[in-house]
C-alpha positions in Angstrom: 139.5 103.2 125.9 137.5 106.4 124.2 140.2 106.2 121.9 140.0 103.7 120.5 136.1 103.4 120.3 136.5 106.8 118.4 138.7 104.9 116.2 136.9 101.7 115.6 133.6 104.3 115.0 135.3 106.6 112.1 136.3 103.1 110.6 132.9 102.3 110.7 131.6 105.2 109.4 134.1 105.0 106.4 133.3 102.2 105.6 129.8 102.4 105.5 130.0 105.8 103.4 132.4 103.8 100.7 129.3 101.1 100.7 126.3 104.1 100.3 128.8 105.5 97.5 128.4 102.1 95.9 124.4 102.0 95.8 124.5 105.7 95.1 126.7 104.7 91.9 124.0 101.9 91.2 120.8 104.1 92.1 122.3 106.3 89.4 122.8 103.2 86.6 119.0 102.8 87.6 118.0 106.5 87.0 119.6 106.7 83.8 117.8 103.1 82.7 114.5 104.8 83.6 115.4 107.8 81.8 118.1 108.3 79.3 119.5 105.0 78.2 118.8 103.7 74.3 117.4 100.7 74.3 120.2 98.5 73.5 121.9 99.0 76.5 119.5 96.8 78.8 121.5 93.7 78.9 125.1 95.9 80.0 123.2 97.6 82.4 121.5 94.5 84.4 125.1 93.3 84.4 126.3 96.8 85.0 123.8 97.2 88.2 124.2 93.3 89.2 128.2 93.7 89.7 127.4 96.5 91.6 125.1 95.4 93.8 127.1 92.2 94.3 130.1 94.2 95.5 128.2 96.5 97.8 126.9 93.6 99.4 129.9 91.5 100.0 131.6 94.3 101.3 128.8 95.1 103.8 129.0 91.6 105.0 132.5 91.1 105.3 134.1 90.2 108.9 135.2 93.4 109.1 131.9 95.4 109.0 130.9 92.5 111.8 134.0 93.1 114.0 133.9 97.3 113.7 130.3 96.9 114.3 131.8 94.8 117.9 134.5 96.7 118.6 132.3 99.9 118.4 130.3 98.0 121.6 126.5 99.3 122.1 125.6 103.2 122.7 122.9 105.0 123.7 120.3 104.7 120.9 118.8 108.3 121.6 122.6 109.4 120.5 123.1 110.1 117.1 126.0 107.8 117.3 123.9 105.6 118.9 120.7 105.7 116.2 123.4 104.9 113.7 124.4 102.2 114.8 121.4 100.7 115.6 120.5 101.1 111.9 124.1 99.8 110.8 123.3 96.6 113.1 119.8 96.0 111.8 121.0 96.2 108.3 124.0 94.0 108.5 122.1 91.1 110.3 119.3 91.7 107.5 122.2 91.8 104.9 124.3 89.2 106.2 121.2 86.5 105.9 121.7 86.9 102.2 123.4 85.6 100.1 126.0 87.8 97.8 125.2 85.6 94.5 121.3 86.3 95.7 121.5 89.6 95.5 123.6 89.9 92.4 120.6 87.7 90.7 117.9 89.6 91.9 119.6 93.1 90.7 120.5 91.3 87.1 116.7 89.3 86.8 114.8 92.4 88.1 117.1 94.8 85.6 115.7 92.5 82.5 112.4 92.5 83.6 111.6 95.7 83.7 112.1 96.8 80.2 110.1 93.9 79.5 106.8 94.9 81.7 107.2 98.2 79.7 106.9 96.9 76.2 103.9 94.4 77.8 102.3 96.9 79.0 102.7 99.0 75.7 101.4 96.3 74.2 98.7 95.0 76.7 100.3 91.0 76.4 100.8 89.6 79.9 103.1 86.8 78.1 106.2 89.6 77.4 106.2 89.5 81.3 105.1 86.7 82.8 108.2 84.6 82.4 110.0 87.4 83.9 108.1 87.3 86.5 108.2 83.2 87.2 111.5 83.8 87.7 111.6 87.3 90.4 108.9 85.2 92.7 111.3 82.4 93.6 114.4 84.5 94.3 112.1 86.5 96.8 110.8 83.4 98.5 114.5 82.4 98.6 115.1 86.2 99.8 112.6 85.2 103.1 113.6 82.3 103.9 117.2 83.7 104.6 115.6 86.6 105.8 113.5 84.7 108.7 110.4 85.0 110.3 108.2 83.8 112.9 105.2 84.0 110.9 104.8 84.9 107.4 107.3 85.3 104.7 105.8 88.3 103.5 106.9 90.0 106.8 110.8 89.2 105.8 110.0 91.1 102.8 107.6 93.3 104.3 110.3 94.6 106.8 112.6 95.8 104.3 110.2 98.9 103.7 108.5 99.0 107.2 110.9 98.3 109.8 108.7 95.9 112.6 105.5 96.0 110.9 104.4 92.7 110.4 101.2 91.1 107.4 98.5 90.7 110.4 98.8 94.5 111.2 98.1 95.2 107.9 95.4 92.9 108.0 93.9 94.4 111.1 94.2 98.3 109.5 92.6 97.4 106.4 90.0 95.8 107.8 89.4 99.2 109.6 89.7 100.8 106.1 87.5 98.8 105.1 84.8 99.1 107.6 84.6 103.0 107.2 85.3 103.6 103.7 82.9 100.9 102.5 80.1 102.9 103.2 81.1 106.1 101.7 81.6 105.2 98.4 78.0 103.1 98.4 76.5 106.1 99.4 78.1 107.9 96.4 77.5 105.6 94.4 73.9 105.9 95.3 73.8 109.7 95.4 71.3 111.1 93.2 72.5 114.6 92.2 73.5 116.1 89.1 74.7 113.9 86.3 77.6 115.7 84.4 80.4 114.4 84.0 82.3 115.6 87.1 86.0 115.4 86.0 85.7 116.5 82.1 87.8 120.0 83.3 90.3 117.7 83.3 90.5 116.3 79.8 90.9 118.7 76.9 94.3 120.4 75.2 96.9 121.1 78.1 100.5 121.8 76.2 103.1 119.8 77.9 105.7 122.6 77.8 102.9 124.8 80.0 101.8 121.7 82.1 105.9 121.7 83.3 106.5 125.5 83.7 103.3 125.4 86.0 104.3 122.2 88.0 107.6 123.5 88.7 106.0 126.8 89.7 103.7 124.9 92.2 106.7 122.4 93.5 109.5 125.6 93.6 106.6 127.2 96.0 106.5 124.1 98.0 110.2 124.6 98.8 111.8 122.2 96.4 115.6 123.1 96.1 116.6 123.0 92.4 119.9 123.4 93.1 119.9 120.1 95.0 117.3 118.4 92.2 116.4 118.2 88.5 112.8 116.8 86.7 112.7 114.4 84.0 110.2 112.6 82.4 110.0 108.3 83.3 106.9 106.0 82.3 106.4 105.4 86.1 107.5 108.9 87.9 109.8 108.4 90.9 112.1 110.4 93.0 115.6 109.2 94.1 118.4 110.3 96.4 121.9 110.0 95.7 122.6 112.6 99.0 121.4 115.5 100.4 122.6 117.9 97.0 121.1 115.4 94.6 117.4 114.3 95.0 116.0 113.9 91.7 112.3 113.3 90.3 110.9 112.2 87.3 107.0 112.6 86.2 105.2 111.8 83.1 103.1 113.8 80.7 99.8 114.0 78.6 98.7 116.5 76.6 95.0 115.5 76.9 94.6 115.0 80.0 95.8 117.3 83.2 96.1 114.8 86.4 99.0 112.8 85.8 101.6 115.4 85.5 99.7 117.7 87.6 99.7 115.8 90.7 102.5 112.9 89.9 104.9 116.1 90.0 103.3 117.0 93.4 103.8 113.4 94.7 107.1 112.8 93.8 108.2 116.2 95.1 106.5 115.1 98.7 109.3 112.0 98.6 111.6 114.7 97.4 111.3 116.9 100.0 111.8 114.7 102.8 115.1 113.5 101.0 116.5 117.6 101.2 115.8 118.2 104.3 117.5 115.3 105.6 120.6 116.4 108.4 123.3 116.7 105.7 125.4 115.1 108.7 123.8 112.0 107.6 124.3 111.6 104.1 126.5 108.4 103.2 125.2 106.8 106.7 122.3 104.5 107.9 120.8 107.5 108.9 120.6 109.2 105.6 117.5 108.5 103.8 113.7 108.4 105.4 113.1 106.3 108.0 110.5 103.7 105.9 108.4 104.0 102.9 105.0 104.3 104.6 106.6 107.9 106.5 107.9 108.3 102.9 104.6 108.2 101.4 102.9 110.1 103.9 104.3 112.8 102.7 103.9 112.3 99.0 100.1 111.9 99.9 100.3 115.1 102.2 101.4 117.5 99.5 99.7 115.8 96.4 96.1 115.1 98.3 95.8 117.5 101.6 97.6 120.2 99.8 97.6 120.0 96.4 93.7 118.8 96.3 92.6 121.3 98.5 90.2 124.3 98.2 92.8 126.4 99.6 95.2 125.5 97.1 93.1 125.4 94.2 91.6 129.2 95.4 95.6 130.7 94.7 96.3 128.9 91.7 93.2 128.2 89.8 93.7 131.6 88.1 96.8 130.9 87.6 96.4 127.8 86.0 93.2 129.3 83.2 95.9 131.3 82.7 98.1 128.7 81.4 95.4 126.7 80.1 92.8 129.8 78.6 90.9 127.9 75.8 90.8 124.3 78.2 90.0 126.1 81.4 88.8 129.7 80.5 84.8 128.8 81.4 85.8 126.0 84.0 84.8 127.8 87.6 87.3 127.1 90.3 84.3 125.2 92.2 83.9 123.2 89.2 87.3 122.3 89.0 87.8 121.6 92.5 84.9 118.6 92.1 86.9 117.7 88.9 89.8 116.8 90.7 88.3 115.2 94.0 85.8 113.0 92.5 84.7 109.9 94.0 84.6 106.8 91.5 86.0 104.0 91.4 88.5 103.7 88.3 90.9 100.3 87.6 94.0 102.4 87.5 95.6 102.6 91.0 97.4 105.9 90.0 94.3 107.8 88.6 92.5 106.5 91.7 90.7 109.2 94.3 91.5 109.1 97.9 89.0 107.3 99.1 89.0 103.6 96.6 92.9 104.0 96.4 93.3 102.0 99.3 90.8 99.3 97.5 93.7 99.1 94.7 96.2 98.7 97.5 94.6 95.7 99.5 93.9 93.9 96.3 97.7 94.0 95.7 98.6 92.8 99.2 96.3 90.1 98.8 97.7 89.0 95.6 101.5 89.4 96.3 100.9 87.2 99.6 99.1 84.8 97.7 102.0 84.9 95.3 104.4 83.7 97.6 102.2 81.5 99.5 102.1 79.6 96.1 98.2 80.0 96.7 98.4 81.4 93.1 100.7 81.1 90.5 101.9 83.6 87.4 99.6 82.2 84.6 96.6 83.0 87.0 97.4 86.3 88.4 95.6 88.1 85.1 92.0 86.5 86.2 92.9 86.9 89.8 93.4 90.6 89.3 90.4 91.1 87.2 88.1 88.7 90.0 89.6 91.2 92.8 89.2 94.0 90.7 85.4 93.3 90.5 84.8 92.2 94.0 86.3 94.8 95.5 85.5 98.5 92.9 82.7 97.0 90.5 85.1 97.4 87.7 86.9 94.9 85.3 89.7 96.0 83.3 89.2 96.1 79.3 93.0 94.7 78.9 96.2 93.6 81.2 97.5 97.2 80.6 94.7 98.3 82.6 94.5 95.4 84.4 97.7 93.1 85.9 100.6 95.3 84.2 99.4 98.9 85.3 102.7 99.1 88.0 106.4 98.6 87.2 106.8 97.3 91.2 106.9 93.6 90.8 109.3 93.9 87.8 111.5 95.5 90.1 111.4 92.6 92.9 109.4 94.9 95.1 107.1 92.3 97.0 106.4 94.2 100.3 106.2 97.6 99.2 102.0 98.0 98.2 100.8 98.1 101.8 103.0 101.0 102.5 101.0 103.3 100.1 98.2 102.9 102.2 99.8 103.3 105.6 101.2 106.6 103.9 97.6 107.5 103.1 96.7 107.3 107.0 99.9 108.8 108.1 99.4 112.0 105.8 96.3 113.1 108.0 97.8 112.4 111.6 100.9 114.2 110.9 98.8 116.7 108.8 96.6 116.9 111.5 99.4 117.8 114.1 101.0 120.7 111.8 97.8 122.6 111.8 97.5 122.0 115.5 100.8 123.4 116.2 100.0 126.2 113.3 96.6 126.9 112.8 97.4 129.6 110.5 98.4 126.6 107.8 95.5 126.8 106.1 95.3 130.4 105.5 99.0 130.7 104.1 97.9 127.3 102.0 95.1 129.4 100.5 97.6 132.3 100.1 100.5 130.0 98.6 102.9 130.2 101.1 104.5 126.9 102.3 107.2 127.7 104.5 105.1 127.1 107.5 104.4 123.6 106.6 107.3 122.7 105.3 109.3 123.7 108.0 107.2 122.0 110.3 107.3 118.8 108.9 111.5 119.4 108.1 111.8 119.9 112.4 109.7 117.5 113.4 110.1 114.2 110.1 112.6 115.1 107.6 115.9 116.2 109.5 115.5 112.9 111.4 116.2 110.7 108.7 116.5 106.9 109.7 117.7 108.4 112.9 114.0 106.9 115.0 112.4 103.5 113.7 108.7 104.3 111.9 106.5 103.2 115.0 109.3 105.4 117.2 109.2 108.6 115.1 105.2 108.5 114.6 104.3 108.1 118.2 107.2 111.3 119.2 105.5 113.3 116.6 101.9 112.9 117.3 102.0 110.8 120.5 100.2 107.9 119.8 100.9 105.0 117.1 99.3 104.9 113.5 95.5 105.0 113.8 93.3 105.5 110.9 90.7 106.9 112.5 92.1 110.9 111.4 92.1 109.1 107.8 89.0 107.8 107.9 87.4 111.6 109.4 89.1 113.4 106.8 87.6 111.5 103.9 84.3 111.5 105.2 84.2 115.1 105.9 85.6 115.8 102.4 83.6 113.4 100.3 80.6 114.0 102.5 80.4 117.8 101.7 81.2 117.2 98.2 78.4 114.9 97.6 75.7 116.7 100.1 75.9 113.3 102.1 74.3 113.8 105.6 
């Protein structure tokens, strides 16, 4: 009888590692689109990525993944064997709700609309995209109803990225959000201290050759393995995972202003990160990438924002960076600087957002997207809906829909559900933060002196190795023993911001 379970159990796990092969294949069609690929190859490439997709899918559905999946019986889910499974199940009941030729159409409609956001948003003209776009929401409504739910059809889509988290939790933590940040930035805005212009140290001439050798100085200190990774430049950075010995990231440059390469390269190396110190046991299984996007982004947020915006950073490689920037940053003081890059105002770019209004940017997305596909709003309206939100929510209307509705390449690439997990990232960041300095007090200090290792192998034992291997809610209670609360968030900003602005 162990026999042939052991059997039925390497079948499964070969044929699951010949389906991961297959997205790997199309993850990399998709990395090359975003990076490399002329122009005239768009229309290929959504075919290209849509056959692709389609056979990954069929195969994952087939009887035979269904009867392995049976004849494997149930295990212990605090196994490794038995985590896998429980992951192989989930997905297969989530995949086998969905239609093959749905999927196929998705990857081909989503593959053709994103080259088309690009050149709107080049252009600032929400009509380039908007037709695109008319035709992603449907397939994603269609994507729910297969999907099921008991409430909401944004929590079919939602749990794609958040495994069990549901739209009226969300609703419930941003509210919370809400309640304490709210009164923060009013008092900010209110504050009556000096008037410069607090984040002109970051605007000037910063070569892009100098801004790359000092990001990959920064990221190679975090820990980031560049035998296992490469960095190329993308209009919206990422990182992606084809295995443990290739985890890529991309980041974007400009030469007149610091921040976005500066701390995109930080963010994306936080996903990065996770992705390499993964249990190379894992790699082409269930178990082999993080466990949801919110952990995901916790740690993006953790080494762009609680490290990499940090005094103790910033006291190690300030000098460091006047020296590769002497004529930008040669009379900057570090203290100077350090307001520069932690200042509190609201701004209608999501990405260029500060800590605290970020989450703003984030709730007026959910709020769209589950309007969206409530039908509660439709395409040709989302542009003044945007705006409306945008004023109601950071007293700030964007001068165009490049500013505005086009700013993010995520609904061109079918990614209704994914916003919210930003934010739950944001909390996240602090309580596991939070927990690393309880178990290593000495973090701080070895921040301030650039050493990493500490950290890093912290969160690699207690959140990376894991993988999928513990469900989001499962893996945040073991690590800091109780579930996601934002009240750690919500401390950490006011203590920040607070002592920045003098507030009381």
């Amino acid at each position: 009888m162990k026999e042939k379970h052991e059997t039925a159990y390497e079948k499964l796990k070969d044929r699951l590692a010949t389906i991961s092969d297959l997205s790997s294949a199309n993850g990399l069609l998709f990395w090359d689109r975003q990076t490399y690929m002329p122009e005239g190859g768009v229309a290929g490439r959504a075919e290209q990525m849509a056959t692709l997709s389609r056979l990954a899918h069929e195969m994952f559905v087939d009887d035979g993944t269904g009867g392995l999946l049976d004849a494997v019986g149930e295990q212990d889910p605090s196994s490794e064997e038995g985590a896998m499974l429980r992951r192989a199940r989930r997905e297969y009941e989530r995949a086998t709700k969905l239609p093959s030729d749905l999927v196929a159409e998705i990857t081909r409609t989503t593959a053709l609309a994103e080259p088309a956001w690009v050149r709107a948003r080049e252009e600032a003209d929400w009509s380039l995209f908007a037709g695109h776009l008319e035709k992603i929401l449907p397939l994603k409504r269609e994507a729910a109803e297969h999907l099921g739910y008991e409430d909401h059809p944004y929590d079919a889509l939602l749990d794609g990225y958040e495994p069990g988290t549901k739209k009226a939790q969300l609703e419930k933590m941003f509210e919370e959000l809400k309640e304490g940040i709210a009164p923060l930035v009013r008092a900010v805005s209110e504050w009556e201290g000096d008037e410069e212009d607090r984040a002109a140290p970051l605007y000037g001439d910063f070569d892009e050759a100098e801004q790359e050798e000092f990001g990959k100085a920064v990221i190679s200190a975090f820990g980031y393995d560049w035998e296992r990774g490469r960095q190329d430049r993308s209009v919206h950075p990422f990182c992606i995972n084809f295995g443990p010995g290739d985890v890529r990231v991309t980041t974007r440059f400009e030469e007149g202003w610091l921040a976005p390469a500066l701390f995109g390269t930080m963010h994306e190396t936080g996903h990065a990160l996770y992705e390499q110190g993964i249990n190379p046991d894992y790699a082409r299984t269930p178990l082999g990438s993080g466990t949801s996007m919110g952990v995901h982004e916790s740690q993006s947020r953790l080494w762009e924002n609680l490290v990499g915006r940090s005094r103790p950073f910033w006291s190690r490689y300030y000098p460091k960076l006047q020296e590769a920037f002497p004529e930008a940053l040669g009379r900057v003081g570090s203290e100077a600087f350090y307001r520069a890059i932690n200042v509190l105002e609201p701004s209608p770019i999501r990405v260029e957002a500060d800590e605290a209004t970020y989450n703003l940017h984030i709730l007026l997305r959910f709020e769209l997207e589950v309007a969206l596909l409530e039908d509660a709003l439709s395409v040709t309206e989302l542009p003044n809906a945007w705006n409306a939100k945008m004023e109601e929510y950071l007293g700030v209307t964007p001068k165009n829909d490049a500013e505005g509705v086009l700013q993010d390449v995520h609904w061109s690439n079918g990614l209704f559900g994914y916003f919210p997990t930003y934010t739950i990232g944001n909390v996240l960041s602090v309580q596991f933060f939070d927990e690393a300095v309880k178990a290593h007090p000495e973090i701080p200090d070895q921040i301030k002196e650039g050493r990493f290792s500490t950290l890093h192998g912290w969160l690699r034992e207690n959140i990376y190795r894991h993988g999928s291997r513990y469900y989001p809610d499962e893996l945040v209670e073991k690590v800091t023993g109780r579930p996601l609360d934002p009240a750690p968030y919500l401390r950490y900003l006011k203590s920040k911001f607070g002592e920045l602005y003098g507030l009381s």
